[in-house]
C-alpha positions as CSV (number, residue, x, y, z in Angstrom):
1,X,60.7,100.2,50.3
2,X,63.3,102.9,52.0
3,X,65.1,104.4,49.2
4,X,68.3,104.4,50.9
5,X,71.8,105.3,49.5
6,X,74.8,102.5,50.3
7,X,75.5,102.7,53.9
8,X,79.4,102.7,53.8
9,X,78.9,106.4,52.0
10,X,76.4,107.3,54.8
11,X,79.3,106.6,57.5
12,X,81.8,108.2,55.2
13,X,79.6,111.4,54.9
14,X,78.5,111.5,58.9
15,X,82.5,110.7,60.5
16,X,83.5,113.4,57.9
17,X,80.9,115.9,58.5
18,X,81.6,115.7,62.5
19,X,85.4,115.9,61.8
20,X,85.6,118.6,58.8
21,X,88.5,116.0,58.3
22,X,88.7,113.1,55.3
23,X,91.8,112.4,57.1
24,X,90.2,112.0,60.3
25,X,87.5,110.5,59.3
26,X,89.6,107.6,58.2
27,X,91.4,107.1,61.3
28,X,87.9,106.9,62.7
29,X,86.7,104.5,60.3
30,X,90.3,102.1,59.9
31,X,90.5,103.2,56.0
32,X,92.2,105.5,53.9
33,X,91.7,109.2,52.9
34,X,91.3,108.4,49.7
35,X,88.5,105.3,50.6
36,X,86.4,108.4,52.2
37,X,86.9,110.7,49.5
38,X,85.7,108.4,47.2
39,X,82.5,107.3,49.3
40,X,81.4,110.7,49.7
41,X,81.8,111.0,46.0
42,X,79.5,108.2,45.5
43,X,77.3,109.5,47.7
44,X,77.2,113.1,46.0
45,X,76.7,111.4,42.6
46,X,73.5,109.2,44.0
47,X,72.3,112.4,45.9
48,X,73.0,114.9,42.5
49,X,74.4,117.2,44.8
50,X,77.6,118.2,46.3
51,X,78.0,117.6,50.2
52,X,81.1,119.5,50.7
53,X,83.1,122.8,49.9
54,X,86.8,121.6,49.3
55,X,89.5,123.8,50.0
56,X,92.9,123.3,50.3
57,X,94.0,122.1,53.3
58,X,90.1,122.1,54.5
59,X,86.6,121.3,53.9
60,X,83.8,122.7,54.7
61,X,79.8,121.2,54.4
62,X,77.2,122.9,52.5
63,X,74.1,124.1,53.3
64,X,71.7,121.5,52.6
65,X,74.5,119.0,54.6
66,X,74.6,120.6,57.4
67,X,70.5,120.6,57.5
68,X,70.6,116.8,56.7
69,X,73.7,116.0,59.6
70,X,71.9,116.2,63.0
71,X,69.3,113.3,61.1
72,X,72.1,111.1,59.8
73,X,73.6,111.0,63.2
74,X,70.9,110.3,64.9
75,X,69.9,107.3,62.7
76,X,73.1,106.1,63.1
77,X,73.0,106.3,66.7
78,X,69.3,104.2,66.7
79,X,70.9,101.8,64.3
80,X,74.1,101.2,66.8
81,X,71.3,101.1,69.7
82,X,69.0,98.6,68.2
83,X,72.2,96.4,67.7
84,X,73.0,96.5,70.7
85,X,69.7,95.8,72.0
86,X,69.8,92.6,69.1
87,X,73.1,91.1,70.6
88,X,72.3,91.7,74.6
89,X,72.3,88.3,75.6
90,X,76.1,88.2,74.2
91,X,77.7,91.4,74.5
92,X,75.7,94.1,76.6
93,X,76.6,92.4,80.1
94,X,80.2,94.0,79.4
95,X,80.4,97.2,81.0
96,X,83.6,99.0,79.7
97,X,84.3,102.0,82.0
98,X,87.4,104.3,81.0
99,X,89.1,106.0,84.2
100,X,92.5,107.7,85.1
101,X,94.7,105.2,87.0
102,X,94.7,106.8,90.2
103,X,90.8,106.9,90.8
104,X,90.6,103.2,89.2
105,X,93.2,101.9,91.6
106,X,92.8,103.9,94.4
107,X,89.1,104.3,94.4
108,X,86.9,102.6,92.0
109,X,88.5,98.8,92.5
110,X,87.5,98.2,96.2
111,X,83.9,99.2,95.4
112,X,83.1,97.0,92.2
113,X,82.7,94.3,94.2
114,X,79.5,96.1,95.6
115,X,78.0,97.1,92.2
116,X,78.8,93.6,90.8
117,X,76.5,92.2,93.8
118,X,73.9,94.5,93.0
119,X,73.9,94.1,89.3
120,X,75.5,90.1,88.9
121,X,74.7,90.2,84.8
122,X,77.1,92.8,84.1
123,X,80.4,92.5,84.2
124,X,82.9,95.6,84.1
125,X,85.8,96.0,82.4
126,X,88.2,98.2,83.8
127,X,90.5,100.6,81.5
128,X,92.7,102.2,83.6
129,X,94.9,105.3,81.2
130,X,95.9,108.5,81.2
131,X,95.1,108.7,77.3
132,X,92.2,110.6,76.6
133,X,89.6,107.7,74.6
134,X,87.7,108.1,72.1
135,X,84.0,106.4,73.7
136,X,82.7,104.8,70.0
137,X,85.9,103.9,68.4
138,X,87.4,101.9,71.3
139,X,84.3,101.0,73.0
140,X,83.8,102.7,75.9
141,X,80.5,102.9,77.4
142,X,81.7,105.4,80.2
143,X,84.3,107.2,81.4
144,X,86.1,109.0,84.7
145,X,88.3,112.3,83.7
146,X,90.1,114.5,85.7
147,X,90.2,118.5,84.6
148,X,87.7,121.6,85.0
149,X,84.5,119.8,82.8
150,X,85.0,121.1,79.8
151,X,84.4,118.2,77.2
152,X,82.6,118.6,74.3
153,X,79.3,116.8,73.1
154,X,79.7,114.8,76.5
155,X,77.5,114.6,79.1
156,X,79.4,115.6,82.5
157,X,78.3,114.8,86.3
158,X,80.8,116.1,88.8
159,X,81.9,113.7,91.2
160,X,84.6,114.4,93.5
161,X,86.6,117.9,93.7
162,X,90.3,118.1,93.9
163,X,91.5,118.7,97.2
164,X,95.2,118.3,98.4
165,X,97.3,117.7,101.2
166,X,100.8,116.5,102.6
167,X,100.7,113.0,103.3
168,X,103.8,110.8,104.9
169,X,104.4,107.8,106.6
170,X,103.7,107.6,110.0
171,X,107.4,107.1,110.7
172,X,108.1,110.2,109.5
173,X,106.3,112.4,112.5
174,X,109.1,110.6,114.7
175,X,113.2,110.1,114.4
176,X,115.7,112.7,113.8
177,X,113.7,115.4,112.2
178,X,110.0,114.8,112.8
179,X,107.2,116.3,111.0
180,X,105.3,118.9,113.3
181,X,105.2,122.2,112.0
182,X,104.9,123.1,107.7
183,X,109.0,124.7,108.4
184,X,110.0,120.6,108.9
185,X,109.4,119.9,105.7
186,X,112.7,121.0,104.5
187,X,114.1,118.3,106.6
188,X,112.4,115.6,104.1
189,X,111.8,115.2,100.4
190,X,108.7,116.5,98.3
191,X,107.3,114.0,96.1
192,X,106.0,115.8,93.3
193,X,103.1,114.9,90.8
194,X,103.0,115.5,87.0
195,X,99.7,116.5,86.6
196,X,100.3,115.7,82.6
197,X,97.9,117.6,80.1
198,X,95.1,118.1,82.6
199,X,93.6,121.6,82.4
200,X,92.8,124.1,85.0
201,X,94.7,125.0,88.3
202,X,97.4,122.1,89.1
203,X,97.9,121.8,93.3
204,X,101.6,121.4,93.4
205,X,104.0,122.5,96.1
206,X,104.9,126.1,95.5
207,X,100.6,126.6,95.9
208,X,100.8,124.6,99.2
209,X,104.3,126.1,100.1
210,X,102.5,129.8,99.4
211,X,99.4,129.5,101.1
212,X,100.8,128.0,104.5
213,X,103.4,131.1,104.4
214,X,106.6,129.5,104.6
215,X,109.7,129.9,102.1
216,X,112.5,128.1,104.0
217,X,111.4,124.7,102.0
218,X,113.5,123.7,98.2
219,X,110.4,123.0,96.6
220,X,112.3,122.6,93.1
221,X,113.6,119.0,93.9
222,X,112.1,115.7,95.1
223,X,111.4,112.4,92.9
224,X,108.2,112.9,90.4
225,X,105.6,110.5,89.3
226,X,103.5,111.1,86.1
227,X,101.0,109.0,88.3
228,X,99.4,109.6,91.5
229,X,99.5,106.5,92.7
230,X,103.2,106.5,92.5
231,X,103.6,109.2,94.5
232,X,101.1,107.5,97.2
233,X,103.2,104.5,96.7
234,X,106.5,106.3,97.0
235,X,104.9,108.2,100.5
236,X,103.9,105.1,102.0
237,X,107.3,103.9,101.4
238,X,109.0,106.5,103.6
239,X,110.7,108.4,100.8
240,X,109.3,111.4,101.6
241,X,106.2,113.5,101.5
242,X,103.7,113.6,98.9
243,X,100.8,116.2,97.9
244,X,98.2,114.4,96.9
245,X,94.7,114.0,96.8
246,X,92.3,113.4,99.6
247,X,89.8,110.9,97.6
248,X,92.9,108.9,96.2
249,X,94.3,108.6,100.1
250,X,91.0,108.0,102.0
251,X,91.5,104.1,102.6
252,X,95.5,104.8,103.1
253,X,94.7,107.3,106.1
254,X,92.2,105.2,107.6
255,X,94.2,102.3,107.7
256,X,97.2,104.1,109.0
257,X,99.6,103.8,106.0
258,X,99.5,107.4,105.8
259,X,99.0,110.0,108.3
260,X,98.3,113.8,107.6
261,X,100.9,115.6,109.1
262,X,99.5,118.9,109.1
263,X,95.8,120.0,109.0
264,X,96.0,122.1,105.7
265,X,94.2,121.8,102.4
266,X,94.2,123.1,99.1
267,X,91.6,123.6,97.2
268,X,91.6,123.9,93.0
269,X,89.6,124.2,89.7
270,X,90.2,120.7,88.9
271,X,87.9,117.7,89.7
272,X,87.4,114.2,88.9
273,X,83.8,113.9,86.2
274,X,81.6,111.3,84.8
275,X,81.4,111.3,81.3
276,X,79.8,110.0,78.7
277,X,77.9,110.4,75.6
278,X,74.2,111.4,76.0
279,X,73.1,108.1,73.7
280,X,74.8,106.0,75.8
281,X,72.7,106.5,79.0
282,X,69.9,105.5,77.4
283,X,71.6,101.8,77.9
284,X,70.4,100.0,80.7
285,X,73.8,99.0,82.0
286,X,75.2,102.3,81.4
287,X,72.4,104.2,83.4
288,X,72.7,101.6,86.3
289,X,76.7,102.2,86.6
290,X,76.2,106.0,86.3
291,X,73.3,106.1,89.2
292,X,75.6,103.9,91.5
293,X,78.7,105.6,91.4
294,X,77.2,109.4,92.0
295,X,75.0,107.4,95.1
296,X,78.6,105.4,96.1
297,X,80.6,108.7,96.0
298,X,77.8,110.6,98.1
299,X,77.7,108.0,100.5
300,X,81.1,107.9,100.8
301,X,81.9,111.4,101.4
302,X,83.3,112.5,104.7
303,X,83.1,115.9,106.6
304,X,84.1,119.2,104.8
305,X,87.6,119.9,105.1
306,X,88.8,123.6,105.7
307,X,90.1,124.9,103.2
308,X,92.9,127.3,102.9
């Protein structure tokens, strides 16, 4: 027989050992503060030893806890995998994939239908959100970030770099003031895009204004769209001209809804990642979304652009 302590105060212990938070911890877990300090009291009082260093606005673990952590976690990640392994036949055919909105609409939602031929028994579910999730408390199984990679404890795969360029409707390279030269564009509106929390270098018009040498354009003003796709939306419209990326306009510009009006592109810091946590590829399903996609973007690259 294991001699085992009671698993609520196990989960108490590990959330609040990751977070150095109770209060954290119990946002993590759907309890109180108090319900964790309490647990981890217990669990000190079974163990005969203290777990934690509290301060006053802060704890802190102890040696001996931070020895035992790393072991915790990883049985609690072999308990949530043999779970899932139990309840396959019911729940492991849902594939729930967490991506910014522009890259699920723009990109990812034309090609499921390919990786839902090639793998019929799973079925993804798409959660399209600028909010940054949090992959065990609501479920995800893998996500699609924009930024420069930096995300802790995750495993990252770079999939597509940022690259921007003025895109219009065709109608706009004709009429009154047609688009022909970078100077025309103070003829139309910018549509700007608010890039939001992302980190790194954000492509927005003063960059593009700067690098093609021209000043004569009010780059201050122009409608702006927290989400790409707005902006892509807005362009295809006719209401003006929109900076935006090449990977979320590929289908528009071959199609003809948008046309490139002048052969210049910016390159930046930012690109779009896989992410996920390392325990999670060891899930079938997980693995056989992560190996398409990285084949699906490689395949669907085009030539190098030239960047400025």
């Amino acid at each position: 027989m294991r001699r085992l302590p009671p698993l609520k105060s196990l989960q108490a212990f590990e959330s609040a050992a990751r977070w150095l938070s109770f209060s954290k911890a119990a946002d993590e877990l759907f309890v109180t503060p108090a319900a964790i300090s309490l647990q981890i009291k217990q669990l000190e009082n079974y163990l005969g030893a203290p777990l934690f260093h509290r301060k006053t606005r802060s704890v802190q673990l102890t040696e001996e806890a931070k020895a035992v952590l790393p072991l915790v976690s990883d049985g609690f990640d072999s308990l949530a995998e043999a779970i899932d392994r139990l309840t396959q036949n019911e729940a492991s055919g849902v594939l729930t994939v967490s991506s910014v909105p522009t890259f699920a609409i723009k990109w990812l939602l034309q090609r499921l239908p390919h990786f839902s031929r090639l793998y019929p028994d799973i079925d993804v579910r798409l959660d399209a959100s600028l909010e940054i999730r949090d992959f065990d408390r609501d479920g995800i199984d893998v996500g699609i970030r924009l930024g420069v990679g930096r995300y802790p404890n995750l495993t990252t795969t770079r999939i597509l770099n940022e690259e921007v360029s003025p895109v219009c409707s065709p109608k706009l390279l004709s009429g009154a003031h047609p688009l022909r030269t970078p100077d025309d564009l103070h003829h139309h509106r910018l549509i700007h895009v608010d890039w939001g929390k992302v980190s790194g270098q954000i492509p927005d018009w003063e960059m593009w204004t700067t690098a093609a040498g021209i000043d004569s354009v009010r780059i201050g003003h122009g409608p702006r769209f927290t989400v790409e796709n707005m902006a892509i939306e807005a362009a295809i419209s006719g209401e003006g001209v929109a900076l935006v990326s090449h990977s979320a306009v590929a289908d528009d510009l071959r199609a003809g809804r948008l046309v490139k009006p002048f052969d210049l592109t910016l390159k930046t810091d930012i690109a779009y990642w896989l992410v996920h946590p390392p325990k999670n590829l060891r899930r079938a399903k997980v693995k056989a979304f992560c190996d398409w996609l990285v084949a699906e973007v490689e395949a669907d690259k085009g030539p190098a652009s030239s960047p400025l």
